[in-house]
N, C-alpha and C positions, 0 to 999 in steps of 0.2 A: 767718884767718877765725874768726868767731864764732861757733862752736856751743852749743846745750842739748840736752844727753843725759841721761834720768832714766837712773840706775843702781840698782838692788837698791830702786824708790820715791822717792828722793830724786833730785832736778832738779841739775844744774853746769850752769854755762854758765862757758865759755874761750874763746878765742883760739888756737887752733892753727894750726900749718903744716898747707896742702892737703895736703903729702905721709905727715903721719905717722898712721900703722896706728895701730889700734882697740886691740890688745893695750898697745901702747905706751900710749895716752893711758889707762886704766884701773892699769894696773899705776907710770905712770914720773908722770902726771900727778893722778891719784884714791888711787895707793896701795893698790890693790886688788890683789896680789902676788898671791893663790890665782890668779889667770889663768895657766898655762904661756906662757911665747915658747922653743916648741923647735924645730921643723925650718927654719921661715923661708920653707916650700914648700905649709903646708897639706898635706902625708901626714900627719902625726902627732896631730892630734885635740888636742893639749894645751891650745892655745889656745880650746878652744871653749866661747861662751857662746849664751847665748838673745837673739836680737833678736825684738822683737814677740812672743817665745814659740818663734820657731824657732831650730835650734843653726845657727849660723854660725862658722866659724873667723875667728877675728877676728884674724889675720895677714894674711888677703886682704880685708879692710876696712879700709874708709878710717874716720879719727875722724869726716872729714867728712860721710861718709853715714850712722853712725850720728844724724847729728842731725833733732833732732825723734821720736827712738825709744828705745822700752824696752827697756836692755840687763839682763840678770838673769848674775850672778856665781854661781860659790859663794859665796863672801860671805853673797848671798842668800838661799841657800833653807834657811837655819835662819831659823826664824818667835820670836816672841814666843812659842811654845807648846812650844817645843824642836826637836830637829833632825826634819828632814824626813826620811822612810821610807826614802831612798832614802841618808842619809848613814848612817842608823841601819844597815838592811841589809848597805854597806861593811863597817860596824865589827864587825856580826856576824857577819857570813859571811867576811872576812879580805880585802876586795876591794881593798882596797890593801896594797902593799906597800912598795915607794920611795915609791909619793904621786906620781909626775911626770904621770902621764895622767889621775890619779885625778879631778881637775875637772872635765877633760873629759869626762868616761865617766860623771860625778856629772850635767851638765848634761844630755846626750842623753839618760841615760836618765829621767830628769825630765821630758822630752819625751814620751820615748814613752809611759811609764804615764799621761801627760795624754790621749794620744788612746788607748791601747791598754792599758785597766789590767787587761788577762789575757793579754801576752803569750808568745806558745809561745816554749820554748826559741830555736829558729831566728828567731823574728823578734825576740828580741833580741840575738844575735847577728849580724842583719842591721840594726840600727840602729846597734851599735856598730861595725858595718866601718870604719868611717871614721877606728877610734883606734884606735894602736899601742900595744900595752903589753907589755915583755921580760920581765917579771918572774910575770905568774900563769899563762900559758897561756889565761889568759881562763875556765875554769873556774870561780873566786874568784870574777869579777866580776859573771860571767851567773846565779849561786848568791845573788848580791849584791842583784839586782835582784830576783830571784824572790820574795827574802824581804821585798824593797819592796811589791811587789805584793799577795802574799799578808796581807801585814799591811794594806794600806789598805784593801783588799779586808773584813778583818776588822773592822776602824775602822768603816768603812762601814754595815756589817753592824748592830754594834751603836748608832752613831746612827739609823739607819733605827729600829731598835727601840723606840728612846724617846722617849714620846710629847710634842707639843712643849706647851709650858708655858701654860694656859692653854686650851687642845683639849680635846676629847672625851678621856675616860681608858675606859682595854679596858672591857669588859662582863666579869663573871664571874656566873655561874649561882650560886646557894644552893641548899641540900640539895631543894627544892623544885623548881628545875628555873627559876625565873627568873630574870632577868639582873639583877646587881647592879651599879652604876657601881661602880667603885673611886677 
């Protein structure tokens, strides 16, 4: 069958067997390795990316149902501007350590800070249930995300602040007591 799947922006279109999984055709056919293939059963989270923007284990998808949809990798979500808050966070807070779940735990929570950019401890550890990781306890990772947060949160913060280019610039008062454009 003939499918088109943008990945990470960019469109492919192949030819693939109906039977082979989503993880396979990115990783065996795109070359996009950061996907995990570990348990083979969907417990383990490794495999998971964003389709349409939600996390899917992409061992229990078909190549073939991804078509005609946006799958987003790690790969992806370093931007032309540098890495995204949430890779950043990993690196700072130690949220990887083998790296095998780390994609996966990188995608969802990229998810969640998209609908929920002040998550409480608990609900991100409720969005990560889904992925196994033996190596942090999950302290590292939930610390990980917090600092993702926090920082866009901050990011946020100070683009709100600055005024856009061409607009109304602040008012400030002179010794007089009137409002001055800046």
């Amino acid at each position: 069958m003939e499918i088109t799947v943008t990945v990470n922006g960019q469109p492919y279109t192949r030819s693939v067997e109906p039977r082979l999984l989503l993880v396979h055709f990115l990783r065996d056919e795109l070359g996009l390795t950061g996907t995990h293939w570990g348990c083979d059963t969907s417990n383990c989270g490794a495999c998971v990316v964003l389709m349409d923007g939600a996390p899917v284990k992409s061992c229990t998808v078909l190549a073939v149902m991804a078509d005609r949809h946006d799958i987003r990798t790690v790969e992806g979500l370093e931007t032309s501007h540098g890495l995204d808050a949430v890779q950043e966070g990993f690196r700072a807070e130690h949220g990887l350590q083998c790296g095998f779940c780390t994609p996966g735990m990188m995608l969802t929570s990229r998810w969640l800070l998209d609908h929920n950019p002040t998550p409480s401890e608990d609900e991100i550890r409720e969005a990560l249930s889904g992925q196994l990781c033996r190596c942090t306890g999950y302290e590292n990772i939930v610390r990980s995300v917090r600092w993702a947060a926090e920082h866009e949160a901050a990011a946020t913060a100070v683009s709100d602040a600055i005024p856009e280019q061409g607009g109304p610039t602040p008012a400030h008062q002179n010794r007089s007591g009137s409002e001055v454009q800046t």
